[in-house]
N, C-alpha and C positions, 0 to 999 in steps of 0.2 A: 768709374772703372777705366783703367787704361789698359789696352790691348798691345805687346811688342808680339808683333809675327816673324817670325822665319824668314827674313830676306830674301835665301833659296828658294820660297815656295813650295817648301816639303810638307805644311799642313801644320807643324807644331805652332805653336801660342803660347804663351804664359799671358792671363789677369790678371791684372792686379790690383785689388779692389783698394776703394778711396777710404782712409781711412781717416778721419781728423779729428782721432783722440788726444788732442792739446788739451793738456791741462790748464787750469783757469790760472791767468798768471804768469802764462810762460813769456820768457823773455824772450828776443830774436833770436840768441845764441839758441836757447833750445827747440826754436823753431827750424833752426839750420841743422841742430844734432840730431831733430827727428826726420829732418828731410835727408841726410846722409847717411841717415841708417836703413833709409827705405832703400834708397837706391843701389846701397853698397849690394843691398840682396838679391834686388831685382839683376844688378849688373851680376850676379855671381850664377845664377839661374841661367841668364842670357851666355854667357861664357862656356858653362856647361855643357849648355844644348850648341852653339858654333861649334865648340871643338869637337864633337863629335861627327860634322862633316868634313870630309877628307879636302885636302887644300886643292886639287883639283876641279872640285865645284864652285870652290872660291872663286877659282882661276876662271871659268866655266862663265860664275855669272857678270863677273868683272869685266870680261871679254861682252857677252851677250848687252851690256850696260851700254859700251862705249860705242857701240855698235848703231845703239839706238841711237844715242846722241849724236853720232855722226848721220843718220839718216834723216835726220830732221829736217827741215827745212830751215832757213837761218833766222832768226827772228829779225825783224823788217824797219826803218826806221820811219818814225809815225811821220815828223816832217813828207818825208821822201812820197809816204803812201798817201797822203792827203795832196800833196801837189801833185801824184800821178791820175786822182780823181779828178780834182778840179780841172786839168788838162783834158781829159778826157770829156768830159761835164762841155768844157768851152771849143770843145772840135778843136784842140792845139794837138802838137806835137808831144806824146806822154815822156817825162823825164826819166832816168833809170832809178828805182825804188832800190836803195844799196841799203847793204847791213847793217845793224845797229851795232855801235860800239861801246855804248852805256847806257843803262836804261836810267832815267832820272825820272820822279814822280809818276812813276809806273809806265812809262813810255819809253821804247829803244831812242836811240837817236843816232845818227851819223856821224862822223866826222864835221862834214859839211855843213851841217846843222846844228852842231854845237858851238852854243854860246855861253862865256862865261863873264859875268859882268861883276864891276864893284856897288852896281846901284840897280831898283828895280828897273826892266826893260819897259814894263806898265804899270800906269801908278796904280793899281788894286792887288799888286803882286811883288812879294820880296824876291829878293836877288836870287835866290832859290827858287822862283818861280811859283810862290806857295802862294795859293791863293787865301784875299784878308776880305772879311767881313766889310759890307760896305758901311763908309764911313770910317774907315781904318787911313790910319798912313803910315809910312814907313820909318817917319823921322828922317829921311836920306832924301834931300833935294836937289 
């Protein structure tokens, strides 16, 4: 079952329970024709119940949203926050831990700490930084 709540937090819901009466046989098209018919309804359900909150609450939670977002704190780049440890760690001078400006394999990163290479930076990692199975190579020497 899949649950679409009320954005607003007014309490309403629509289920929508899983249905997977494919017929034996179906081709992808009709896998797509029965996936677009589910959806057409559920979005038509969904539509229903929006518009009958006044665009002011829209306004309302649109405002309350960005709001959040701006109170965040900024997310931190990993670089930055690991050499503020280690400094710390080795009684040095802690460096300034600055924002992240891309997150790449799940980690922010800075400005200053991004590096973009044509080849791996380590041989057990593609230029992407992805880590390979040992015994792997990259083919790029």
């Amino acid at each position: 079952m899949t649950r679409y709540p009320c954005p607003l937090d007014c309490g309403w819901h629509h289920d929508e329970p899983f249905t997977a009466d494919v017929p034996d046989g179906a081709s992808q098209q009709d896998l797509h024709d029965l996936a677009t018919l589910a959806s057409s309804d559920v979005e038509q359900l969904l539509r229903e119940h929006f518009t009958s909150h006044p665009l002011q609450e829209w306004v309302g939670a649109v405002s309350n949203l960005r709001q959040q977002l701006a109170d965040r704190p900024p997310l931190l780049c990993l670089a930055c926050v690991v050499a503020a440890h280690n400094a710390r760690q080795a009684g040095e001078p802690i460096p300034l831990e600055r924002p992240a400006v891309v997150v790449a394999n799940g980690s922010g990163i800075c400005v200053d700490h991004l590096k973009i290479t044509d080849k791996p930076s380590m041989p057990d990692r593609t230029a992407g930084g992805i880590v390979l199975p040992p015994g792997t190579t990259t083919g790029q020497g």
